[in-house]
VEXDREN-2710 file (C-alpha; in Angstrom, 1 decimal):
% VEXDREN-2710
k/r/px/py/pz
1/UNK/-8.5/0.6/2.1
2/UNK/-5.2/1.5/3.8
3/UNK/-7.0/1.1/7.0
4/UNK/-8.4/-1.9/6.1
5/UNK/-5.0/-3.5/5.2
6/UNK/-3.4/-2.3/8.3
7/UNK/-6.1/-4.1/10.6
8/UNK/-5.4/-7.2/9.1
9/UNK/-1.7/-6.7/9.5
10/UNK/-2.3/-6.7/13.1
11/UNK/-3.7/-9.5/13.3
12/UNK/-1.5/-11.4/11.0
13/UNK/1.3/-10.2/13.3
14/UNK/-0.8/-11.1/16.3
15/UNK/-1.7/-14.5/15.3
16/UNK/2.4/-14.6/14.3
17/UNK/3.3/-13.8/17.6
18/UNK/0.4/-16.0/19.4
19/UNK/2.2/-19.1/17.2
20/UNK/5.3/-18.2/18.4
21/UNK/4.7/-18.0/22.3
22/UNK/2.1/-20.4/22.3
23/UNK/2.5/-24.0/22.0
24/UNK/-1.6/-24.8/21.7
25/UNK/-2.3/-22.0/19.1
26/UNK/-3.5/-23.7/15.9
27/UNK/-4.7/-20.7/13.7
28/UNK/-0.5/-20.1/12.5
29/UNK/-0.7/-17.2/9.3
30/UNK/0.0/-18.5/6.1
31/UNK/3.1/-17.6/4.4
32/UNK/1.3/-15.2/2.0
33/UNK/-0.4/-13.6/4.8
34/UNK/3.0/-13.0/6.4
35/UNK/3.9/-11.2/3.2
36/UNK/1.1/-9.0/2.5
37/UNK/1.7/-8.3/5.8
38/UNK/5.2/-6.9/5.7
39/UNK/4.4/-4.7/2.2
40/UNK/1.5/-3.5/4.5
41/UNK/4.4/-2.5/7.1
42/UNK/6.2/-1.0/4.8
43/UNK/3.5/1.1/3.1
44/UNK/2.8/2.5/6.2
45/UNK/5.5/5.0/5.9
46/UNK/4.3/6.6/2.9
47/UNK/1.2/6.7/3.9
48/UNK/1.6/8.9/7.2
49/UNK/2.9/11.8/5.3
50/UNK/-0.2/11.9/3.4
51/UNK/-2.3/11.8/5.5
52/UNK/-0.6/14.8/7.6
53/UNK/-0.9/16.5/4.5
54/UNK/-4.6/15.9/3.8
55/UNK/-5.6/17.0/7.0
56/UNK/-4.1/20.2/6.6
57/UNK/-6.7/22.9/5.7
58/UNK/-4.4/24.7/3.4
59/UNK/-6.0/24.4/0.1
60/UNK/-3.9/22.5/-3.5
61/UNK/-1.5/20.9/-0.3
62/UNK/-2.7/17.6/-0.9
63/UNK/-2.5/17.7/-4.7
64/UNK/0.7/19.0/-4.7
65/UNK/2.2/16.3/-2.7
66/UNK/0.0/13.7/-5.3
67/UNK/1.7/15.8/-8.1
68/UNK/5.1/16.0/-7.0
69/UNK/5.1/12.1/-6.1
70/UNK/3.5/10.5/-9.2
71/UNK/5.9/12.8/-11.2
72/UNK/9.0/11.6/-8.9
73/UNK/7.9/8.0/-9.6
74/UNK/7.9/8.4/-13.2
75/UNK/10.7/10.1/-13.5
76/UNK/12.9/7.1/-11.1
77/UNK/11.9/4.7/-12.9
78/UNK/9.6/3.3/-10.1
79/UNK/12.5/3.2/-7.7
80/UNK/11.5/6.0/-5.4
81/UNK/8.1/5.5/-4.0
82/UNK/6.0/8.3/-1.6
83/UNK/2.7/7.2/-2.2
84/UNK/0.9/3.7/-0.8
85/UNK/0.2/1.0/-2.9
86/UNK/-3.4/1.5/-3.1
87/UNK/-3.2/5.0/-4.3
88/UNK/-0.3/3.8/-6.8
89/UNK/-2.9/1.2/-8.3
90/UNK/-5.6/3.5/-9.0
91/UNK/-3.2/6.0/-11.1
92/UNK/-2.2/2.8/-12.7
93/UNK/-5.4/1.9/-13.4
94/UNK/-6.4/5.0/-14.5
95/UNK/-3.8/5.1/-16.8
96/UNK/-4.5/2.3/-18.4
97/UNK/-8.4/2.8/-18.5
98/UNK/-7.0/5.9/-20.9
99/UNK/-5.0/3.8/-23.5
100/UNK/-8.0/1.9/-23.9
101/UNK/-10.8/4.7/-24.1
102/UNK/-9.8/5.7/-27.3
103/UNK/-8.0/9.2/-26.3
104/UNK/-4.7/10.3/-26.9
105/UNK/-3.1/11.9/-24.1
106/UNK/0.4/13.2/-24.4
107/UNK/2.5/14.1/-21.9
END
């Protein structure tokens, strides 16, 4: 998915730029699209460490970066943030998913 979002922020940034420097172009981004675009940008940073670290073949690397960066995340508050939005979501989601299920979890 990261992939996926970075592709399109190219081309937002493309068609951006093509606006800019061109005075036919008549495909300008929406203002939306510029934004998604710039949280893309700066998810990119957090995502480069993991991936380093997931192509690593040192076995429980990868987990342990996870660990460590969910558990920093909790414990700021939300203000310090090492992992991408999309792998952010899915512990959210799978969170939540658990408060309705029915178990108690504790921490």
């Amino acid at each position: 998915m990261e992939g996926i979002e970075t592709k399109q922020m190219v081309q937002v940034f493309v068609r951006q730029g093509k606006d800019r420097f061109m005075d036919s172009f008549d495909n300008p981004p929406t203002e939306q699209e510029k934004q998604e675009a710039m949280a893309q940008l700066k998810d990119l940073p957090r995502f480069l460490p993991f991936f380093m670290l997931l192509s690593m073949p040192v076995p429980g690397v990868t987990e342990s970066y996870v660990l460590l960066a969910v558990t920093l995340e909790k414990l700021s508050g939300s203000r310090v943030t090492l992992l991408p939005s999309n792998f952010r979501n899915v512990f959210r989601r799978e969170k939540h998913s658990r408060k309705g299920s029915g178990v108690h979890i504790t921490h």
